[in-house]
C-alpha positions in Angstrom: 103.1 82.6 108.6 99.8 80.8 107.6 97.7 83.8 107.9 100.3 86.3 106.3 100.4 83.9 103.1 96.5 83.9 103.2 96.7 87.6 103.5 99.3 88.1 100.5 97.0 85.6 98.5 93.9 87.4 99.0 95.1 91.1 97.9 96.2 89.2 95.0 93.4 87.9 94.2 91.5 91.9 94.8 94.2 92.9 92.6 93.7 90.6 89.7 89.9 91.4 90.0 90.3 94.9 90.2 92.5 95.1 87.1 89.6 92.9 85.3 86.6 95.1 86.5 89.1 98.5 85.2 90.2 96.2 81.7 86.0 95.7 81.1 84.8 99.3 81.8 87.6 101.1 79.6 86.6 98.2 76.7 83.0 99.0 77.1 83.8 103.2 76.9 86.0 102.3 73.9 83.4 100.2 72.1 80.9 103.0 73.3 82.8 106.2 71.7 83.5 103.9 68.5 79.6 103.3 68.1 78.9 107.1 68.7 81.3 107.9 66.7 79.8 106.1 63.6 76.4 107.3 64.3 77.7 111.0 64.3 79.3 109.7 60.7 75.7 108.5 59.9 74.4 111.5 60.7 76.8 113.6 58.9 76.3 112.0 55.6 72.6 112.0 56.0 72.8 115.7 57.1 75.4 116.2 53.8 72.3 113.9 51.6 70.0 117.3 52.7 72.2 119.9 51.7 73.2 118.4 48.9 69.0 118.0 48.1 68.4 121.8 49.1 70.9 122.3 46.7 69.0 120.8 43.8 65.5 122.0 44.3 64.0 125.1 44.2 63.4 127.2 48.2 59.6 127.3 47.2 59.4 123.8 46.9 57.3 121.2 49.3 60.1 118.8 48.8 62.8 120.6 50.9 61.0 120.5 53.6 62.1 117.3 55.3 65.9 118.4 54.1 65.3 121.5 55.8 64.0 119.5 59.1 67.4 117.8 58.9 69.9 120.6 58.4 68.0 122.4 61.7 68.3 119.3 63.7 72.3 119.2 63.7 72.8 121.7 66.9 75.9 120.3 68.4 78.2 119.2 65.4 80.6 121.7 63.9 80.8 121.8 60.2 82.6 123.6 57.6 81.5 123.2 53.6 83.9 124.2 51.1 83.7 124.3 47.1 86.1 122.5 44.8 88.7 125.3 45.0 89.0 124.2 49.2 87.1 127.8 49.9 84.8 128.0 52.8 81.2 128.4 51.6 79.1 127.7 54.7 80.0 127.2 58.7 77.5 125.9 61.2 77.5 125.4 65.1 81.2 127.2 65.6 81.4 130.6 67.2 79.2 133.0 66.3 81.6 135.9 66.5 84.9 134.0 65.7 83.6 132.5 62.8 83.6 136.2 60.9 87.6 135.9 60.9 89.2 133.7 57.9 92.2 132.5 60.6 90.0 131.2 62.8 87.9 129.3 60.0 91.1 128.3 58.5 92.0 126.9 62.2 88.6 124.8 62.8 89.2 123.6 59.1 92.4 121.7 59.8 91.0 120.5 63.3 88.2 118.6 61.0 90.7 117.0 58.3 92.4 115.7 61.0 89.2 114.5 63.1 87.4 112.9 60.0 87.4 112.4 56.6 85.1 114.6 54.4 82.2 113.6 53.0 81.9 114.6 49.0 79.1 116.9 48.1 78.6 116.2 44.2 76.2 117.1 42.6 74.4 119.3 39.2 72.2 122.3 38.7 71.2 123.6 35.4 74.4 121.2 33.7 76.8 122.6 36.3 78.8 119.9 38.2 79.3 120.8 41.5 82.4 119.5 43.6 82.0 120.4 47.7 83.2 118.6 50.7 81.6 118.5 53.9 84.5 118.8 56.9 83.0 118.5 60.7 85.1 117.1 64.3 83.4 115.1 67.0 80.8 116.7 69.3 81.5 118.3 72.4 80.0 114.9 74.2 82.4 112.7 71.5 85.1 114.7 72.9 84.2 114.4 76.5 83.6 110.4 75.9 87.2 110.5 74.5 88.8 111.5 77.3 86.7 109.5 80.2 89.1 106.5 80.0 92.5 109.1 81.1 90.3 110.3 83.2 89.2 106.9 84.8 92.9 105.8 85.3 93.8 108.9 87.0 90.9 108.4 89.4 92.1 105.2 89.9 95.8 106.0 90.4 95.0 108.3 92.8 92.8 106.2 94.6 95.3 103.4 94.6 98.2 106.1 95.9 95.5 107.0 98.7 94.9 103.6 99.7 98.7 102.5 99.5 99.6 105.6 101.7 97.2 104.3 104.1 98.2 101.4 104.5 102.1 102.4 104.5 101.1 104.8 107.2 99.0 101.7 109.5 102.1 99.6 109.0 104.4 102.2 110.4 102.7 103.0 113.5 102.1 99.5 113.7 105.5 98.6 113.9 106.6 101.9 115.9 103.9 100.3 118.7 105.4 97.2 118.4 109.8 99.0 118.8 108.0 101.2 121.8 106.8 98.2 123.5 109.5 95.8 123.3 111.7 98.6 124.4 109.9 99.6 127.3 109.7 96.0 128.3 113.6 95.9 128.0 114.1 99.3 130.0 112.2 96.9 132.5 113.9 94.0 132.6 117.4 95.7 132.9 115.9 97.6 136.1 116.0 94.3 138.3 120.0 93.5 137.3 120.6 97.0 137.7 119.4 96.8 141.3 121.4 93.9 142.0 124.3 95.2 140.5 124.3 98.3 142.7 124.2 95.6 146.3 127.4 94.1 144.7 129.5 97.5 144.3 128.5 97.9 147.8 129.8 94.2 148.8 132.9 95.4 146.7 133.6 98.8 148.7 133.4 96.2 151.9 136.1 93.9 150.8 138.3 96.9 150.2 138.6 96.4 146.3 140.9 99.1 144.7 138.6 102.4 144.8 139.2 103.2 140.8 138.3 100.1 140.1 134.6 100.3 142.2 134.3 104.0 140.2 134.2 102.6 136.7 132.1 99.5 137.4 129.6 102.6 138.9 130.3 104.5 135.2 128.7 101.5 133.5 126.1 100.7 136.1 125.3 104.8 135.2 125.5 104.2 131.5 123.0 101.1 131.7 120.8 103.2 134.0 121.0 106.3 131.1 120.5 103.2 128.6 117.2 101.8 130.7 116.1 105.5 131.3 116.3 106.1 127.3 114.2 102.8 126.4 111.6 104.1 128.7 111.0 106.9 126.6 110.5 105.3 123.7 107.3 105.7 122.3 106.4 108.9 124.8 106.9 112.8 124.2 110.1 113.5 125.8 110.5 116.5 128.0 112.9 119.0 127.5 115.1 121.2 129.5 117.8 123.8 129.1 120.9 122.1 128.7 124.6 123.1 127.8 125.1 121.3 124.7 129.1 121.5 124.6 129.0 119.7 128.2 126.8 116.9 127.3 128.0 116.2 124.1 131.7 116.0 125.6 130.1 113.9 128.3 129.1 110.9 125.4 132.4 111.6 123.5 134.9 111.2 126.4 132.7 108.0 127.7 133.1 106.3 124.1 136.8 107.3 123.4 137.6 106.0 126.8 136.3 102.7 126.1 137.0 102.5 122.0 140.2 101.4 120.4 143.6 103.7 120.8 144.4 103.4 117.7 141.6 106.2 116.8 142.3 109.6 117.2 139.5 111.6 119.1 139.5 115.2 118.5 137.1 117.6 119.8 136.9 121.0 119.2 134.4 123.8 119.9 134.0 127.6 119.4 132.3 127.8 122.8 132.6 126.5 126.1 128.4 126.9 126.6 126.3 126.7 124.3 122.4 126.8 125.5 119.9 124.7 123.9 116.3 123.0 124.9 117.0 119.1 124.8 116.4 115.8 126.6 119.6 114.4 128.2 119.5 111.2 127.8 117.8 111.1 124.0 120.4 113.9 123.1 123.1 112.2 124.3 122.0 108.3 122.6 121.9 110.3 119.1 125.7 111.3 120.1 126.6 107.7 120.8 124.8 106.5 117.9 127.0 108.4 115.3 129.9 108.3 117.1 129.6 104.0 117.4 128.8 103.9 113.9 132.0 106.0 113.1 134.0 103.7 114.8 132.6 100.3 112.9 133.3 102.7 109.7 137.0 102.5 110.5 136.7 99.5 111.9 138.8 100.8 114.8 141.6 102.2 113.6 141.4 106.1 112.2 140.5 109.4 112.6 137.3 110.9 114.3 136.5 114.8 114.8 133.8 116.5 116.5 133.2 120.2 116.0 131.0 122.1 117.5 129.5 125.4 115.6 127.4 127.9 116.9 125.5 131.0 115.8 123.4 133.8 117.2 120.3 131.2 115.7 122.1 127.6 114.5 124.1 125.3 116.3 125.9 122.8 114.2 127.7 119.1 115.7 129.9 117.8 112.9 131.1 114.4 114.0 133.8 113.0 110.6 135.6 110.1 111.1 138.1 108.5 108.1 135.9 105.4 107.6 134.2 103.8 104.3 132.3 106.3 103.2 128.9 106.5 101.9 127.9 106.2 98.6 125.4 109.4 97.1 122.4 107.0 96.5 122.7 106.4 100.5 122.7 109.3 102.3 118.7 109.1 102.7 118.7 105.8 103.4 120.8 105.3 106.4 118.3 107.4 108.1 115.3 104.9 107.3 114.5 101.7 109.6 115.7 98.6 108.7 118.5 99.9 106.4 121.6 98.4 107.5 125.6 98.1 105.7 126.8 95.6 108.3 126.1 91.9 108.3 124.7 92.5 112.6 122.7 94.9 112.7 119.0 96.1 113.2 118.9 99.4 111.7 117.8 101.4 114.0 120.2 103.6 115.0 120.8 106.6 112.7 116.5 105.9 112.3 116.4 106.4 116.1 118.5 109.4 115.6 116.7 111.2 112.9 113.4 111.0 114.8 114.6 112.3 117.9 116.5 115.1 116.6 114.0 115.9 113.5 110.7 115.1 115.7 111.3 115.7 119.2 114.2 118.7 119.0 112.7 120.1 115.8 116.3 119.8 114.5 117.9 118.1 111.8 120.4 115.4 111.0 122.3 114.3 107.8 125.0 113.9 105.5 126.7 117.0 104.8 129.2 115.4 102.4 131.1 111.8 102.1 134.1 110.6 99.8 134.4 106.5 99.7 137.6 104.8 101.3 137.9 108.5 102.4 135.6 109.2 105.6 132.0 110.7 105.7 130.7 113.9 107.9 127.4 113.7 110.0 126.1 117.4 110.7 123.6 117.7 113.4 121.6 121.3 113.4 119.8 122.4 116.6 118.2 126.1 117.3 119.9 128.1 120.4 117.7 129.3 122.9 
């Protein structure tokens, strides 16, 4: 208990850290892009300061040199200049062959009122006032800074979702160890009654005890032999044989209807006598119980139950109904997972058990095929034919 609090405290702790390390780089690219983004304004108005000098003195003149420097250096930052009328005048640093067609200008143009504001070009030349504005959007590197931080988080997210599915997945076959081991340990300790069990039918048969009574003691000392026999499996690949699945399903009904409450009606009802499919006996057969037992708590022994049988040339279908509680929608996955449980005793780890024998081992499949509350629900079990 000590060391689980100590271990909850500690990934707290990694997460709180984490969150701080991931709050202080984002801040940082943020302050970052908002700096570079004030120089490329700096540069802009400087660069708009040049053109606006080019503007006023003659091409022949020493003076425009250094303006001239300036205009050359600005490589990566798309600009548009237009005159006081909102025409485009001059383009620099867009594409080359684009650039020639008025929708695409007109395009880039509104991309730039929206990225910045422009910078005025005012100026006079021979008593002519000038009106021009100066419209550009953020470097390719602006851009690429912009969009580090989504980036970042999605990095992140996907690292946390790899690490969390990790650690999901440890946890599991953690536990499935620790359900194989304490159920092969059980399968063992119920082998030394069992043994003793078997003397005392034969002390029985000695003291001339009432035959039919001897045979059914010997069905239960059978069914907690099959139980024993199924615990030892757990946790190993089953092997699996030919079996005639309308026999051995019959077999687990009749034992639990013999043995459950009269006042539910059994019903069992198949479109063949033999149906041929490659199963273990004993697993098969606990996945039959398992549905059928948990029918029975449904109606809380008093109702309907009805298992069907269907087969195709590929499909064979087991569709065991009883008139229970029903299901609700947002359940039918859930009964299936370990742990989830509707009744006040209870493990679940039945219809879990189920679904990993039939889904895993048989390569069938098991679930809901439909469910009405206060009306009954339907369990449909698929297995291929052989």
């Amino acid at each position: 208990m000590k060391f689980s609090k100590n271990r909850k405290t500690i990934r707290t702790i990694l997460i709180a850290v984490s969150f701080i390390i991931v709050t202080a780089i984002l801040w940082n690219t943020y302050d970052f892009f908002k700096k570079f983004k004030d120089e490329e304004r700096i540069k802009m108005e400087i660069i708009s300061a040049a053109q606006k000098d080019m503007a006023i003195k003659p091409l022949n003149s020493i003076d425009v040199s250094l303006p001239l420097k300036i205009l050359n250096s600005n490589n990566n930052i798309p600009l548009i200049i237009t005159n006081e009328k909102g025409e485009i005048t001059s383009v620099k640093n867009l594409d080359s062959i684009k650039e020639k067609d008025s929708l695409y200008l007109a395009k880039q143009l509104a991309i730039m009122k929206k990225n910045n504001k422009p910078i005025p070009l005012n100026y006079t030349v021979d008593g002519i006032n000038i009106g021009q504005n100066l419209y550009y959007k953020d470097s390719d590197l602006l851009i690429k800074l912009k969009y580090y931080p989504l980036a970042l988080l999605l990095i992140l997210v996907l690292f946390g979702s790899v690490i969390y599915l990790v650690f999901k997945s440890s946890k599991v076959a953690e536990q499935n160890k620790l359900w194989a081991g304490m159920a092969k340990e059980t399968a063992h300790q119920i082998g030394t009654p069992l043994s003793s069990l078997l003397g005392w039918v034969e002390i029985l048969r000695m003291d001339n005890v009432e035959e039919s009574t001897i045979t059914e003691i010997e069905k239960d000392i059978n069914r907690l032999n099959t139980i024993a026999d199924r615990f030892s499996k757990i946790g190993s690949i089953p092997k699996l044989e030919k079996i005639n699945l309308v026999e051995e399903t019959k077999k687990s009904f009749d034992y639990l209807k013999s043995r459950s409450s009269k006042q539910i009606n059994f019903n069992f009802n198949t479109d063949n006598s033999e149906i041929a499919v490659k199963a273990n006996k004993q697993l098969f057969s606990w996945v039959i119980e398992n549905i059928i037992k948990n029918a029975i708590d449904a109606m809380q022994g008093k109702g309907k139950l009805d298992l069907e049988i269907k087969s195709s040339d590929i499909n064979t279908k087991i569709l065991i109904t009883d008139s229970g509680k029903g299901i609700p929608k947002t359940h039918y996955k859930k009964i299936f997972e370990t742990g989830f449980t509707t009744k006040k005793r209870g493990w679940g780890l039945g219809l879990s058990l189920a679904k990993r024998i039939i889904e895993d081992y048989h390569n069938g499949k098991i679930y809901v095929k439909k469910s009405t509350l206060n009306k009954g629900t339907c369990i449909a079990i698929s297995l291929k034919r052989t």
